[in-house]
VOBA-1610 file (N, C-alpha, C; in pm, whole numbers, padded with zeros to 5 digits, always signed):
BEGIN
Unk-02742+08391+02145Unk-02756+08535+02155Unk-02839+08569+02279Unk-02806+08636+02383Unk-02856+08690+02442Unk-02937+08806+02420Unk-03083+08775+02534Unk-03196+08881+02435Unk-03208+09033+02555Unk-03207+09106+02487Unk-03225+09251+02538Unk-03341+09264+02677Unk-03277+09365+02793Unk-03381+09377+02841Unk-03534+09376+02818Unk-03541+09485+02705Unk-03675+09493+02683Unk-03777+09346+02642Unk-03680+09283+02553Unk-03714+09167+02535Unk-03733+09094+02627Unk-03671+09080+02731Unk-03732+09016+02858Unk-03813+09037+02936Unk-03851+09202+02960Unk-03940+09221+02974Unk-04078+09232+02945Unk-04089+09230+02792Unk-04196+09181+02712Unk-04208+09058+02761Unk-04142+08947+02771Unk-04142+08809+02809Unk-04207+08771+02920Unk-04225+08863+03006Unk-04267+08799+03173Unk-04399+08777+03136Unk-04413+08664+03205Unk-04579+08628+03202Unk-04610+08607+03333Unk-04739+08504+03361Unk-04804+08494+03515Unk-04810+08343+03486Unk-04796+08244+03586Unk-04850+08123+03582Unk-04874+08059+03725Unk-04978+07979+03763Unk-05020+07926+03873Unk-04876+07825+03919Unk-04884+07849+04037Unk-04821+07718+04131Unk-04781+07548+04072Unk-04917+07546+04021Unk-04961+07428+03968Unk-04877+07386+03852Unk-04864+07491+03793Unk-04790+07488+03670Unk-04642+07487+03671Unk-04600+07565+03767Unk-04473+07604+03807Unk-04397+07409+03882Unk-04473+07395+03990Unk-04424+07275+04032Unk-04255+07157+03982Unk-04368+07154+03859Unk-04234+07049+03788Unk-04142+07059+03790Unk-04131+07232+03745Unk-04001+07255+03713Unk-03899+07299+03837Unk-04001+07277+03969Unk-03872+07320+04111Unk-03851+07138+04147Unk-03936+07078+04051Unk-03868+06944+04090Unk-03777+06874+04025Unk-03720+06923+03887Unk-03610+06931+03802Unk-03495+07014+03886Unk-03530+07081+03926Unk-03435+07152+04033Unk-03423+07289+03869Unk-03548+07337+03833Unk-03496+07445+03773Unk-03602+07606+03773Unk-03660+07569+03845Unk-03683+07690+03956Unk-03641+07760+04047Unk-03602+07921+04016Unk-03497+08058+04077Unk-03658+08083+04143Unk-03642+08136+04251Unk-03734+08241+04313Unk-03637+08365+04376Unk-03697+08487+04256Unk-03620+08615+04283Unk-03781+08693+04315Unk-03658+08751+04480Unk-03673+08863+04548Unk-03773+08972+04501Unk-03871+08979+04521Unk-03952+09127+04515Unk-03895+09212+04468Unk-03759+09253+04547Unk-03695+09404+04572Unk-03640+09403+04439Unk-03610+09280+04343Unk-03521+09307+04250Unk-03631+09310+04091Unk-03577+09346+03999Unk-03650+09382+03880Unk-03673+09229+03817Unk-03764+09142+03792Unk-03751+09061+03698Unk-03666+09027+03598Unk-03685+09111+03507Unk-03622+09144+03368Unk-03448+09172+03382Unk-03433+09286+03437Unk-03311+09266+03485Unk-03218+09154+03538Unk-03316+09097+03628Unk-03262+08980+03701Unk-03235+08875+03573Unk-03318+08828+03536Unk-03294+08722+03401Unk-03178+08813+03307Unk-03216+08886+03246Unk-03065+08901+03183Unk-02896+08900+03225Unk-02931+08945+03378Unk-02760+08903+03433Unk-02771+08746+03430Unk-02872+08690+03478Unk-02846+08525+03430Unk-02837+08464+03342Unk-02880+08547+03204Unk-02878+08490+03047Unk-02695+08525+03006Unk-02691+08608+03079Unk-02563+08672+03037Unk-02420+08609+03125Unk-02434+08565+03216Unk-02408+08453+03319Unk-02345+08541+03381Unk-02332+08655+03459Unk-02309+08769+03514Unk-02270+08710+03663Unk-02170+08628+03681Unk-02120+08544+03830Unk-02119+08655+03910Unk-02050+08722+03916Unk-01982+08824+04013Unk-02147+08865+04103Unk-02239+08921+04021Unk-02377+08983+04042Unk-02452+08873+04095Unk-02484+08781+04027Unk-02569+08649+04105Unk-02485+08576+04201Unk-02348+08535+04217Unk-02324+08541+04342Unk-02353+08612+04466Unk-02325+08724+04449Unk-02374+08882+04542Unk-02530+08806+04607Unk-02616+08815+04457Unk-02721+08773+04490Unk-02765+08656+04600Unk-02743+08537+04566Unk-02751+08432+04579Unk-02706+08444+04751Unk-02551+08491+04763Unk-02541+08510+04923Unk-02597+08623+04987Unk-02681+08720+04963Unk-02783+08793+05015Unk-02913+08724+05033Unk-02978+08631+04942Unk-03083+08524+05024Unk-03156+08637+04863Unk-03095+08724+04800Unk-03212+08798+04688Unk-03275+08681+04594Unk-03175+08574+04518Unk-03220+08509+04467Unk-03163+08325+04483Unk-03277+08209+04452Unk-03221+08121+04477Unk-03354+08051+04508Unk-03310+07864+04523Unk-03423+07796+04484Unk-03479+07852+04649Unk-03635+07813+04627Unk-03694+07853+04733Unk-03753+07716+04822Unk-03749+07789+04980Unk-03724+07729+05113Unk-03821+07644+05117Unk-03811+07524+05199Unk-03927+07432+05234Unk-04049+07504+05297Unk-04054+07589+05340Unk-04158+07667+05433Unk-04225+07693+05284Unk-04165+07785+05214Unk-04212+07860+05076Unk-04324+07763+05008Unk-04224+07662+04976Unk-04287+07523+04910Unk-04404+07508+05002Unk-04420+07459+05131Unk-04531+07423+05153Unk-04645+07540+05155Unk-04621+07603+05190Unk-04699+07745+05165Unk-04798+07757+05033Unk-04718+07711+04911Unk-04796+07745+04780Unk-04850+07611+04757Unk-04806+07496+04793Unk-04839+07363+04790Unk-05019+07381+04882Unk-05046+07487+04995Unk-05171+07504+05009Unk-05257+07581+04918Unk-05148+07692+04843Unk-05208+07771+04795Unk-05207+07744+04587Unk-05208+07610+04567Unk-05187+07597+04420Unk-05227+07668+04323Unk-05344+07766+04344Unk-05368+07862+04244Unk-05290+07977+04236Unk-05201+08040+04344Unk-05141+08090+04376Unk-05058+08185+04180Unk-05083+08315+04161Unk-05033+08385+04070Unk-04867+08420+04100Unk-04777+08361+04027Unk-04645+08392+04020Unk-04607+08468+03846Unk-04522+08572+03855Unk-04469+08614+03779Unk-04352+08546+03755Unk-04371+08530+03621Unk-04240+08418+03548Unk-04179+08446+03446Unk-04035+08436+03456Unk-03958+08471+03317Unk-03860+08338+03286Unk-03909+08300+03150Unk-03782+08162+03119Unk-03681+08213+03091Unk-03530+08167+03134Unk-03426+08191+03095Unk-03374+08033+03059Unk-03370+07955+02953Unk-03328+07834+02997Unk-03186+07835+03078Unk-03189+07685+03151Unk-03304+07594+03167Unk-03388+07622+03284Unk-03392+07767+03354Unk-03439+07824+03425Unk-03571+07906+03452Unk-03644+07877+03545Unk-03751+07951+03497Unk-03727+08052+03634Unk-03766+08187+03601Unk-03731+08280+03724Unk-03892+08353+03766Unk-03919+08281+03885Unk-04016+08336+03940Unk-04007+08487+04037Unk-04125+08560+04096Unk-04135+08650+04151Unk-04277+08642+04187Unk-04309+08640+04371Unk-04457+08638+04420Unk-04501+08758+04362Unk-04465+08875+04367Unk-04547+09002+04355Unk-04568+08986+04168Unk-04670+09078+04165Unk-04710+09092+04005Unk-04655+09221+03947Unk-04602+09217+03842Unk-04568+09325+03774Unk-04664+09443+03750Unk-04700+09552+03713Unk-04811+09623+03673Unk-04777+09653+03520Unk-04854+09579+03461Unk-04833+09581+03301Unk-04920+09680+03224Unk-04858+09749+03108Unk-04862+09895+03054Unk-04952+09867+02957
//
């Protein structure tokens, strides 16, 4: 069953770099785009919404992130990322949400 926006958006949490790691070395770390909504974003991927994450994916909005990126947070390991699991995916975002 796929879970409702809201439900995903309840879902986003924050987790350090540190934490995040493993899972871009499973190869199952998304790093989505600022510009795009979290929550949103994970449900076209829960929902497997090709047409839309293609779009995505060849706009550079979402997709695993660049060696530059990597070394970047690899200085910065405390580094706060906004995170939503979609298995087996975890979908990050640098900026922080402003939570209500």
């Amino acid at each position: 069953m796929i879970p409702s926006r809201e439900e995903l958006a309840l879902s986003i949490d924050q987790a350090e770099w540190e934490t995040l790691r493993p899972h871009l070395e499973r190869g199952g770390l998304i790093l989505v785009d600022d510009n795009l909504d979290l929550a949103d974003t994970a449900l076209k991927v829960a929902s497997d919404d090709v047409e839309i994450i293609q779009r995505w994916v060849e706009n550079g909005m979402i997709g695993k992130p660049s060696d530059s990126k990597i070394r970047s947070w690899n200085e910065e390991r405390q580094k706060i990322f906004a995170m939503l699991i979609v298995s087996p995916y975890i979908l990050i975002q640098e900026k922080m949400p402003i939570f209500q």
